[in-house]
TIBATI-288577 format. One line per field, with one value per residue: x, y, z of N, C-alpha, C in turn; residue in one letter. Coordinates in nm, 4 decimals, padded with zeros to 6 digits, always signed. Example, Ala and Ser with C-alpha at 12.3 -4.5 7.8 and 13.67 -1.06 7.14 Angstrom:
# residues 2
n_u	c(+01.3190|+01.2850)
n_v	c(-00.5690|-00.2250)
n_w	c(+00.7800|+00.7080)
ca_u	c(+01.2300|+01.3670)
ca_v	c(-00.4500|-00.1060)
ca_w	c(+00.7800|+00.7140)
c_u	c(+01.3200|+01.2900)
c_v	c(-00.3300|+00.0030)
c_w	c(+00.7800|+00.7870)
gulum	c(a|s)
END
This chain:
# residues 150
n_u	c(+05.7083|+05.7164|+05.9535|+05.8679|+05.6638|+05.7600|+05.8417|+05.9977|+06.1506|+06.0884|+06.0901|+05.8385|+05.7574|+05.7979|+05.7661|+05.9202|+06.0003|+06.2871|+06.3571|+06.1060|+06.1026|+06.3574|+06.2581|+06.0993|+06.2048|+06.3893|+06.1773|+06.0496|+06.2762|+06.3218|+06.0666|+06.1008|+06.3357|+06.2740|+06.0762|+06.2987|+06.4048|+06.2106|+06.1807|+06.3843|+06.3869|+06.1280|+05.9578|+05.8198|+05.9237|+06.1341|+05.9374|+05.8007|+06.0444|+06.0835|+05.8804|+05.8454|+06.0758|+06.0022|+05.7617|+05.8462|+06.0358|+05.8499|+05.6774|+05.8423|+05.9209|+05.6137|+05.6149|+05.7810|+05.6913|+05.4198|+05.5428|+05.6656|+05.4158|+05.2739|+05.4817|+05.4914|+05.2125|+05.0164|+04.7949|+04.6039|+04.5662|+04.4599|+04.2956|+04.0891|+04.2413|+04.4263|+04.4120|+04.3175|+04.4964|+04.6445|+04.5077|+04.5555|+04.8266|+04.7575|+04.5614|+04.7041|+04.9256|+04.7947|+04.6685|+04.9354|+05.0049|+04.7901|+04.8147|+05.0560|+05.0682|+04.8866|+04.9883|+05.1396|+05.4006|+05.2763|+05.1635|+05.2115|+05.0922|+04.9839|+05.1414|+05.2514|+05.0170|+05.0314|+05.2573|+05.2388|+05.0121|+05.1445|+05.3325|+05.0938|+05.0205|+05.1850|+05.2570|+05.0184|+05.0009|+05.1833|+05.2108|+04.9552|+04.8503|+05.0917|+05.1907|+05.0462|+05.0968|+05.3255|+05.3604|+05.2219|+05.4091|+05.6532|+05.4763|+05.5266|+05.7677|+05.8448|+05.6965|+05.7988|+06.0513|+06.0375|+05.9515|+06.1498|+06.2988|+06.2036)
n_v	c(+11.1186|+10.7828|+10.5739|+10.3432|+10.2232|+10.1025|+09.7666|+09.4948|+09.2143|+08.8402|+08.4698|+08.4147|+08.5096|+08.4127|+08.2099|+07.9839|+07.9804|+08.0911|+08.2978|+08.4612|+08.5188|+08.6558|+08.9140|+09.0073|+09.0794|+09.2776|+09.4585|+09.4986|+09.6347|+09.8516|+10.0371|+10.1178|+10.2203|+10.4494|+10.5534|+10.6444|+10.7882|+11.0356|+11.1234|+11.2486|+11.4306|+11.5861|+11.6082|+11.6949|+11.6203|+11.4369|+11.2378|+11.1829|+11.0600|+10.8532|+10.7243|+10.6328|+10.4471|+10.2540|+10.1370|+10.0747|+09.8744|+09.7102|+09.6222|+09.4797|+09.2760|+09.1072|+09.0979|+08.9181|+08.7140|+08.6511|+08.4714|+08.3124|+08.2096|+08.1100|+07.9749|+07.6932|+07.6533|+07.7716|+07.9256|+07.7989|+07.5625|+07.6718|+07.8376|+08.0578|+08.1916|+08.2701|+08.4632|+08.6500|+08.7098|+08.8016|+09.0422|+09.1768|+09.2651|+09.4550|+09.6539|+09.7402|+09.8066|+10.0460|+10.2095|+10.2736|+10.4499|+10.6251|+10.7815|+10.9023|+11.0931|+11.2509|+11.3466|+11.7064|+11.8815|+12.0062|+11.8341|+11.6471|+11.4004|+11.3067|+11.1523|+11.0058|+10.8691|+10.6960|+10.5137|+10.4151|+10.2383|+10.1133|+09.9560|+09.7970|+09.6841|+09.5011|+09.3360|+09.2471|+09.0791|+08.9112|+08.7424|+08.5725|+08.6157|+08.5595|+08.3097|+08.1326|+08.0721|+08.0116|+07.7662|+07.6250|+07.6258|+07.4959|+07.2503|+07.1841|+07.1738|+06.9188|+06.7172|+06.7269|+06.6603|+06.4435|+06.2783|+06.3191|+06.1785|+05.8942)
n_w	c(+10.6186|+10.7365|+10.8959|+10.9929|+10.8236|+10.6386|+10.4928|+10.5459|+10.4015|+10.4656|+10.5445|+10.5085|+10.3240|+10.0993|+09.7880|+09.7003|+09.4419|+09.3206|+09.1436|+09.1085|+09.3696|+09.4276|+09.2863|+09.4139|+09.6777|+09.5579|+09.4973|+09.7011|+09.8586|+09.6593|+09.7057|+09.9844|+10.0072|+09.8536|+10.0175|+10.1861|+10.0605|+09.9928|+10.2309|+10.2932|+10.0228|+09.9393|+09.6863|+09.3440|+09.1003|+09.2288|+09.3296|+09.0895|+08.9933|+09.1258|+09.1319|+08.8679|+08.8479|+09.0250|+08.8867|+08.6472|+08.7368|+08.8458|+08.5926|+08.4710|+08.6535|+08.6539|+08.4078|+08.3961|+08.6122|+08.4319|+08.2219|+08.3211|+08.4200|+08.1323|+08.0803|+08.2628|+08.2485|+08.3919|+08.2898|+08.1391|+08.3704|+08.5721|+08.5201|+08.6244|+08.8704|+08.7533|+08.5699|+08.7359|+08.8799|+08.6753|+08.6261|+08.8634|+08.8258|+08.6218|+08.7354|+08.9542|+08.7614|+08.6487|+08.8633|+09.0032|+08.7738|+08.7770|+09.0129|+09.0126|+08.7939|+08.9056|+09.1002|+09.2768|+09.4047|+09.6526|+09.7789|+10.0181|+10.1418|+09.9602|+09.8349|+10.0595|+10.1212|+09.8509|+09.8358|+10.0791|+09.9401|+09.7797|+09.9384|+10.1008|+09.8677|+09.7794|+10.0059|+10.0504|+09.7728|+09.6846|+09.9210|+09.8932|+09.6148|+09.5020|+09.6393|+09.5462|+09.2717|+09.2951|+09.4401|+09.2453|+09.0350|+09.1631|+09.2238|+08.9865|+08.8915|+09.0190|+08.8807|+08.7013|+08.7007|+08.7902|+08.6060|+08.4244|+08.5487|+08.5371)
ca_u	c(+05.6954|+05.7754|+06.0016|+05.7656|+05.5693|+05.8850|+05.8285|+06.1381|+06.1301|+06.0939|+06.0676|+05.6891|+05.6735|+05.8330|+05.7191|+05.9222|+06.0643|+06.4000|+06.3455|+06.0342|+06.1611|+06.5064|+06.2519|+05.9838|+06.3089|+06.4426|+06.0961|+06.0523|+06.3761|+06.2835|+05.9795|+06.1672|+06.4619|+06.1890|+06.0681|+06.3914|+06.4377|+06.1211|+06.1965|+06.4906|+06.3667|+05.9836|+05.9405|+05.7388|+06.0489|+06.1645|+05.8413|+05.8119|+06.1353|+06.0746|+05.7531|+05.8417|+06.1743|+05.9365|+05.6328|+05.9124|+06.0592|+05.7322|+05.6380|+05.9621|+05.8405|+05.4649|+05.6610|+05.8375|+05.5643|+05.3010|+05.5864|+05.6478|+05.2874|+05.2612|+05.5622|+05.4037|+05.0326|+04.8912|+04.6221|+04.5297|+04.5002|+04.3843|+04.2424|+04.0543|+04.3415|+04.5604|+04.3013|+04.2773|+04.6228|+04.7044|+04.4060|+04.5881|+04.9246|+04.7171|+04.5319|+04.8619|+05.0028|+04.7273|+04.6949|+05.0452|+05.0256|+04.7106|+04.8668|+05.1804|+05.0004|+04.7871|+05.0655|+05.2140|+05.4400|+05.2277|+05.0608|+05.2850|+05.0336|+04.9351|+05.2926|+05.2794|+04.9320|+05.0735|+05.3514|+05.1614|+04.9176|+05.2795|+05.3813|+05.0186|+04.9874|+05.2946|+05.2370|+04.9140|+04.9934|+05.2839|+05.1639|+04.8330|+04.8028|+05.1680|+05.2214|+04.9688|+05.1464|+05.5136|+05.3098|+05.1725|+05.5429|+05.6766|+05.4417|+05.5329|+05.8996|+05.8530|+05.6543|+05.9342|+06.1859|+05.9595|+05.9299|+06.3009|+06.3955|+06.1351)
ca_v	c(+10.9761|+10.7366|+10.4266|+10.2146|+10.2049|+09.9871|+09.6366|+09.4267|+09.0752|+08.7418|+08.3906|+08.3281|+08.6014|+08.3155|+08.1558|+07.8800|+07.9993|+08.1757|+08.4319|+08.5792|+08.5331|+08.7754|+09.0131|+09.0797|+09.0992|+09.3985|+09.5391|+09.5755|+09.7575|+10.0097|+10.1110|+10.1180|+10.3148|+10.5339|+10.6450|+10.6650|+10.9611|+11.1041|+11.1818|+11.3631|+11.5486|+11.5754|+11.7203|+11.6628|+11.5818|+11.2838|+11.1168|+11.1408|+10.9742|+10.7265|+10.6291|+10.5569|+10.3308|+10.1474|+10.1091|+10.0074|+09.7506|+09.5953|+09.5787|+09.3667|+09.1644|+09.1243|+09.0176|+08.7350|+08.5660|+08.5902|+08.4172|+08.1632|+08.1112|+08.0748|+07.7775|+07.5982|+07.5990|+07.8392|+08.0010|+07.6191|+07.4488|+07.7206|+07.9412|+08.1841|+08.2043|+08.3119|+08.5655|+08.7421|+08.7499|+08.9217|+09.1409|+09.2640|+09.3034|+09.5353|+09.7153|+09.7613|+09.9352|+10.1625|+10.2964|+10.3928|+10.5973|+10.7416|+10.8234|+10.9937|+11.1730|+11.3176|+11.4743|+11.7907|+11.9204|+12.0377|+11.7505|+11.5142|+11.3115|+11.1714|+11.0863|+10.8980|+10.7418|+10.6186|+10.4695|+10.3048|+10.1161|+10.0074|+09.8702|+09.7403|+09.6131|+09.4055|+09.2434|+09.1169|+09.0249|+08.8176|+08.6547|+08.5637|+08.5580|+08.4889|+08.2152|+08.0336|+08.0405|+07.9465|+07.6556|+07.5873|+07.6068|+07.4033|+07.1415|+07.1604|+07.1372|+06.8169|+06.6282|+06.7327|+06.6435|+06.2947|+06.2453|+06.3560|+06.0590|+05.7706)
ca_w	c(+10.5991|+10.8293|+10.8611|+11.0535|+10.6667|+10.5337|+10.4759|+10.5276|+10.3236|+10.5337|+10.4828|+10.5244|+10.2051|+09.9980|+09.6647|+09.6357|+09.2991|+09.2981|+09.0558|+09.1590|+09.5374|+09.4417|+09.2187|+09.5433|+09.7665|+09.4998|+09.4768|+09.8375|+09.8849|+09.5923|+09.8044|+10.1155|+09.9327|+09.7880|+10.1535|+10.2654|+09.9727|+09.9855|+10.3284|+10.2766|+09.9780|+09.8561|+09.5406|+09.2698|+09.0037|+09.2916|+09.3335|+08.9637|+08.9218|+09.2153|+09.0904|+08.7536|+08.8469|+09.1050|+08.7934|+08.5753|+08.7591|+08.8731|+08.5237|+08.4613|+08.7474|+08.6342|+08.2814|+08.4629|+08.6208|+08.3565|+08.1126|+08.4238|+08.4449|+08.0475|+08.0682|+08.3317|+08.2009|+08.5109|+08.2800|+08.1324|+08.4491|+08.7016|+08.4338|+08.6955|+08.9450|+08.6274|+08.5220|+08.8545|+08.9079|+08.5662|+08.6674|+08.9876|+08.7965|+08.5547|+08.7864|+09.0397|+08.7378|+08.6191|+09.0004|+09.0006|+08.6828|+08.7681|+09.1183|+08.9652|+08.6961|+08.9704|+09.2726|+09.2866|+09.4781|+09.7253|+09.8343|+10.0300|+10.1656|+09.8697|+09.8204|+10.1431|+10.0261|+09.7274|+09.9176|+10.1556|+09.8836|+09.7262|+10.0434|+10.1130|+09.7497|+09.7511|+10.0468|+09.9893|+09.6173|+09.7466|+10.0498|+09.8835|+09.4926|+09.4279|+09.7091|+09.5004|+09.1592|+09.3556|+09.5081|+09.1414|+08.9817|+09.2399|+09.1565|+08.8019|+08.8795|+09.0945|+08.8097|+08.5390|+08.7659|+08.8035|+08.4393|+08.3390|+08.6202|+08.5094)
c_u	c(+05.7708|+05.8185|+05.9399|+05.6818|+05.6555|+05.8414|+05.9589|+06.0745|+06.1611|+06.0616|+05.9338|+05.6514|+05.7542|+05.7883|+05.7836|+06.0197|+06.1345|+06.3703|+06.2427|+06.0731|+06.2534|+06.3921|+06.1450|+06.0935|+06.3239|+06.2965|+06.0292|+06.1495|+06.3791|+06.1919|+06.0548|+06.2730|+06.3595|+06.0980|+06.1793|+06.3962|+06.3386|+06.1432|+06.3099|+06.4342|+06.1949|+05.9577|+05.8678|+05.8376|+06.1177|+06.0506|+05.8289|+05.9090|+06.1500|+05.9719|+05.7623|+05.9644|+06.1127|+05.8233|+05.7638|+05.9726|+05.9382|+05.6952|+05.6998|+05.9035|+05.7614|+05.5324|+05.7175|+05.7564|+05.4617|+05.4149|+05.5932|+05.5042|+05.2063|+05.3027|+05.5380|+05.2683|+04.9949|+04.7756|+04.5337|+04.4566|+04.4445|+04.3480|+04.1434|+04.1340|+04.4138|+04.5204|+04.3357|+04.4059|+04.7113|+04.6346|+04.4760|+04.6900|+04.8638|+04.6907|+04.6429|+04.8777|+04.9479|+04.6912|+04.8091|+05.0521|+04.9278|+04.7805|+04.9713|+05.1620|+04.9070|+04.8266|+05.1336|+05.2877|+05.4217|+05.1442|+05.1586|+05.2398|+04.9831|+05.0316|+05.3054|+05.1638|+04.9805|+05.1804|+05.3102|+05.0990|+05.0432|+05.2946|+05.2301|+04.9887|+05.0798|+05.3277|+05.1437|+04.9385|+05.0693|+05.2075|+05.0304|+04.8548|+04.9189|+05.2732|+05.1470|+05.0307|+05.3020|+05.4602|+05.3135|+05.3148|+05.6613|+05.6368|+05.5065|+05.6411|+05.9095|+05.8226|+05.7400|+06.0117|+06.1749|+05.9848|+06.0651|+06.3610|+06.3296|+06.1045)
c_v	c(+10.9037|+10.5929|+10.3480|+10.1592|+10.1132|+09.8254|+09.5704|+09.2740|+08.9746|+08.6069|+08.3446|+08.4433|+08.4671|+08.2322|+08.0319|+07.8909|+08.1012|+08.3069|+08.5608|+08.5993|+08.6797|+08.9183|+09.0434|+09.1242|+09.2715|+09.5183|+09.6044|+09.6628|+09.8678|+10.0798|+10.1371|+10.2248|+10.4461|+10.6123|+10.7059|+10.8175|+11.0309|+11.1887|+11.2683|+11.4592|+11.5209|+11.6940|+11.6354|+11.5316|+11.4545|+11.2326|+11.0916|+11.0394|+10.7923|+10.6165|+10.5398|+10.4458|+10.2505|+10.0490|+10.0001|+09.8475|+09.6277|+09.5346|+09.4907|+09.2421|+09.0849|+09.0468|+08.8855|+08.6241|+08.5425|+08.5027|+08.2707|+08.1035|+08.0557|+07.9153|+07.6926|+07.5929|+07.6347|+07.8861|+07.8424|+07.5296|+07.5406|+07.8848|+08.0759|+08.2569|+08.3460|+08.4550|+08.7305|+08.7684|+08.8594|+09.0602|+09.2045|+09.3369|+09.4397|+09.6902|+09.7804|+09.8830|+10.0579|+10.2742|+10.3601|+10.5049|+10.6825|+10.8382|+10.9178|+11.0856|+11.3119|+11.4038|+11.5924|+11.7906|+11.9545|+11.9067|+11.5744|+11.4002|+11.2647|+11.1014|+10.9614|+10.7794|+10.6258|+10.5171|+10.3663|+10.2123|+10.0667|+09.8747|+09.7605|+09.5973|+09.4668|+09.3212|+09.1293|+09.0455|+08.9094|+08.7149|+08.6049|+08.5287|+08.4621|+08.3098|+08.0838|+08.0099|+07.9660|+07.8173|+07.5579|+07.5617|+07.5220|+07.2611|+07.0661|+07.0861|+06.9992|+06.7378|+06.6408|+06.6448|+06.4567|+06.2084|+06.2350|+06.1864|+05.9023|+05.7361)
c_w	c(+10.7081|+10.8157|+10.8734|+10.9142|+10.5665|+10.5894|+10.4334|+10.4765|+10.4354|+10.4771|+10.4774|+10.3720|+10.0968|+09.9276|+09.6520|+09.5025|+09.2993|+09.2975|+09.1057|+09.3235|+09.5319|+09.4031|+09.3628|+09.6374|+09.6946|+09.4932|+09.6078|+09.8819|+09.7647|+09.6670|+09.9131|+10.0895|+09.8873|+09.9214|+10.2271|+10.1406|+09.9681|+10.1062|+10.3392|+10.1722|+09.9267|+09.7819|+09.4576|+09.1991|+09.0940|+09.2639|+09.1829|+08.8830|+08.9906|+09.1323|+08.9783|+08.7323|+08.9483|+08.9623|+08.6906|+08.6055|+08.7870|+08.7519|+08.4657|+08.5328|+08.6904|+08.5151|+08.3536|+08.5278|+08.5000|+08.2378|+08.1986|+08.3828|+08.2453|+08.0129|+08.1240|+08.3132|+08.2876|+08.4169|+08.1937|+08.2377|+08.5688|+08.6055|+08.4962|+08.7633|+08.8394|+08.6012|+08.6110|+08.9039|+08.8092|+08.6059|+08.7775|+08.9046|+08.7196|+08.6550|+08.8783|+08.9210|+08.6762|+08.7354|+09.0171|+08.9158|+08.7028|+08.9203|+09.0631|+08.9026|+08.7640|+09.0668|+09.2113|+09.3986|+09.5935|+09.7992|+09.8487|+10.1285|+10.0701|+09.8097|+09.8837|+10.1289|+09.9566|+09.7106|+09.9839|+10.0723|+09.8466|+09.8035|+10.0473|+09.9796|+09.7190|+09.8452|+10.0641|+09.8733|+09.6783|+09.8237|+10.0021|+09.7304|+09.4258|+09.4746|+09.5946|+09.3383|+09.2079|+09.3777|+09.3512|+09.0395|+09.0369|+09.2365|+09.0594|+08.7710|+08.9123|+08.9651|+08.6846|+08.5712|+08.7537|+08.7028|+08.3696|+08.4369|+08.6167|+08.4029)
gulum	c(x|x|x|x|x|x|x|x|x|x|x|x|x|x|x|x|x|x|x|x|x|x|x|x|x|x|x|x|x|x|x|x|x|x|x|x|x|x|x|x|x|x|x|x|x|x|x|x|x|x|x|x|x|x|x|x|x|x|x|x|x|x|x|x|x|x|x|x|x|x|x|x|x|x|x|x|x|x|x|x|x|x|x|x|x|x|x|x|x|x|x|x|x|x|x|x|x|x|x|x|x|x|x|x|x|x|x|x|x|x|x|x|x|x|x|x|x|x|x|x|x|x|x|x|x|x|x|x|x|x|x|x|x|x|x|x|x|x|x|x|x|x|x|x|x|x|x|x|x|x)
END
């Protein structure tokens, strides 16, 4: 595996909204941390343990925006958006388990596969589905903020 496959966090990957900002920051350095150990040891019993403290935390994640996008009214007022965004979070985490469920030991290119869509997955999601809910929570905040001061 190779470093060049790490995705370091920048400000054009930014939402706007704290929380999910710190949790894409922490979820990029589990992948990144998770090549960095693969490469020292590849075994079944690591990627198994990698995979499932990467799945876990995402699904933490994945819980924090869809409750965001509950308190601000994303599946009310952009009710497809909302849809297709839960739809990735889903899909995201049924690929990892089928991915994990599926390597042995022997097969550490599908390690690095499975690695790569991470990396791939989490920068498109970001830069693309979840720019558009930060944008949309940002809004939200402004017209509270509006309302709490008029």
């Amino acid at each position: 595996m190779t470093k060049k496959s790490s995705i370091r966090w920048c400000q054009e990957m930014a939402t706007g909204v704290d929380v999910i900002d710190s949790q894409h920051q922490n979820l990029l350095q589990m992948v990144n941390d998770a090549y960095q150990e693969l490469d020292k040891e590849v075994s079944e019993i690591v990627f198994q343990r990698v995979t499932k403290e990467l799945l876990s935390y995402a699904i933490y994640h994945f819980q924090t925006e869809e409750h965001l996008m509950k308190e601000y009214g994303y599946f009310e007022e952009c009710p497809e958006e909302a849809a297709l965004h839960v739809d990735e979070h889903r899909s995201f985490s049924a690929k990892v388990v089928a991915a994990r469920d599926s390597v042995n030991s022997e097969v550490k290119e599908e390690m690095e596969q499975i690695l790569e869509f991470l990396n791939n997955w989490i920068l498109n999601h970001t830069q693309n589905v979840d720019l558009k809910l930060g944008g949309f929570i940002s809004l939200k905040e402004k017209q509270r903020g509006t309302e709490a001061n008029g």
